[in-house]
N, C-alpha and C positions, 0 to 999 in steps of 0.2 A: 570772629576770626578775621584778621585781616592775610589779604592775599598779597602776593609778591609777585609787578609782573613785569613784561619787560617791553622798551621799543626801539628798533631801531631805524637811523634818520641818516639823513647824509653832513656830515661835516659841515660846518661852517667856521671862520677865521675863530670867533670865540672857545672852539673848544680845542684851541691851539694847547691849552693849559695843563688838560683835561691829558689828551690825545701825548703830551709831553712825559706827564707822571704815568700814563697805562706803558707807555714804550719803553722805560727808564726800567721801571718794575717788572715786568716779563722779559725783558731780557736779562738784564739780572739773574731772576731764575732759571727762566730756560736755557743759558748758555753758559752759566757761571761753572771752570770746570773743561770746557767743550773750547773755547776761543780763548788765545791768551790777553792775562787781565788787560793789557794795556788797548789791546785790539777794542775788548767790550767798552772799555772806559771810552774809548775814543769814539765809537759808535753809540754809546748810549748821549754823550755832551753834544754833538755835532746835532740830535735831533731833542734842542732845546725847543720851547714856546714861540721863537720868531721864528725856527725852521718850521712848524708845521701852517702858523697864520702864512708866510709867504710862499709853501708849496701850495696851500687849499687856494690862495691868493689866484696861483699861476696854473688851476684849473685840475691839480691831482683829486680824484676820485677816493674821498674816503664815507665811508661808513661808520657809524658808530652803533655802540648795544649800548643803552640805560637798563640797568635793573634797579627797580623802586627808585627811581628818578636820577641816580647816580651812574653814569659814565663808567664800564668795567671794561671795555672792549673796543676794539678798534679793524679793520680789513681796509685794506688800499688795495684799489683796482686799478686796469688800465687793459689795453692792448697785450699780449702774450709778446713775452721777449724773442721767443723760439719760434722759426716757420712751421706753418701747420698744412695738412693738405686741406682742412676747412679756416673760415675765419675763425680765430683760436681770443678767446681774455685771459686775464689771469689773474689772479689772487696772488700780489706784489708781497702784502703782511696779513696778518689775522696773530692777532694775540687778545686776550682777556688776562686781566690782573690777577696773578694765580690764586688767591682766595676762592674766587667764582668759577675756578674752572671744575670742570665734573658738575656743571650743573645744566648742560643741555643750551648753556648759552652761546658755546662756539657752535657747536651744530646749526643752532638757529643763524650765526651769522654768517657761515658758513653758506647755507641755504639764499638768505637775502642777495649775499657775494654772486651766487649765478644766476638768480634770477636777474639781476642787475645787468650781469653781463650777458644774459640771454634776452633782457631789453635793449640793450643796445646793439644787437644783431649776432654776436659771436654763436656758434655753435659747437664749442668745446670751452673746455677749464682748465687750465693748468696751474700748478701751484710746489714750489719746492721747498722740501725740506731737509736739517742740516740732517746726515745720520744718525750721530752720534744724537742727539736731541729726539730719543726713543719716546717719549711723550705724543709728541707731538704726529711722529712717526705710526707711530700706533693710531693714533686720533683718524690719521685722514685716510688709513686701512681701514679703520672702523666704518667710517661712512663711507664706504664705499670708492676711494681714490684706487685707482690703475698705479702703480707704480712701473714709467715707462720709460723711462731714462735717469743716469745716474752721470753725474758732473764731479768738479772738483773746485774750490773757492779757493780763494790763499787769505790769511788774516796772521797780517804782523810774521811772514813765512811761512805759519801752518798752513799747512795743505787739508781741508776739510770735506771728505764727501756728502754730496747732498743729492736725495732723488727727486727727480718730479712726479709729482701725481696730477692723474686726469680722470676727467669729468667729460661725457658729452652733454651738452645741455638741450 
């Protein structure tokens, strides 16, 4: 019986490639419906193979998940956009390539995401997501997210709500 397992690493300029078709294919999915098409098109093109080599380039915080050796997953950290009354990180993206998802792999990268940001000193999580993107939604009620603020995006005019969830770490 062979086993199925999984690791994840931090980014490097090579898995620009990699990191370009996970983002391309979960958005697709998860907002296909939710954003208007030309909004997604424009946001899935702009984060081609040289956008993510010259973000990782210029020091952006990504993570990745391999299961059985292939690249499904992806989470960009960084500093929390929002003031916090503690130092606050935050989980920027998290997506897996919807095949693999329901399989414990976002959880797990999920998990890395704050320990991450609980290594680099923060002592809270923050992470948003769109509403109407009930998946996802659901996902980080599931583990345990706060739902403690709720914003508004515009894409291509739509006005889209999205909450934040938190994490202390």
């Amino acid at each position: 019986m062979r086993v199925q397992t999984f690791d994840i690493t931090i980014a490097t300029a090579k898995d620009a490639q990699d990191l370009a078709f996970i983002h391309a294919e979960s958005w697709s999915s998860a907002y296909l419906g939710i954003l208007p098409g030309c909004a997604l098109n424009r946001a899935i093109s702009k984060r081609g193979p040289n956008w993510w080599k010259n973000s990782i380039e210029k020091g952006l915080r990504v993570l990745i998940i391999k299961f059985a050796g292939k690249t499904v997953g992806y989470a960009t950290i960084g500093t929390s956009r929002v003031k916090w009354s503690v130092p606050a990180g935050e989980v920027y993206e998290l997506y897996l390539l919807p095949v693999y998802q329901g399989l414990g792999l976002g959880r797990k990268l999920l998990k890395a995401a704050s320990s991450k940001l609980q290594d680099l000193g923060y002592q809270a999580m923050l992470l948003w997501c769109l509403e109407e993107n009930r998946a996802g939604c659901d996902f980080y009620e599931h583990v345990k997210g706060t739902a403690i603020a709720k914003a508004h995006e515009k894409f291509e005019g739509k006005k889209v709500l999205k909450t934040g969830f938190a994490w202390r770490l």
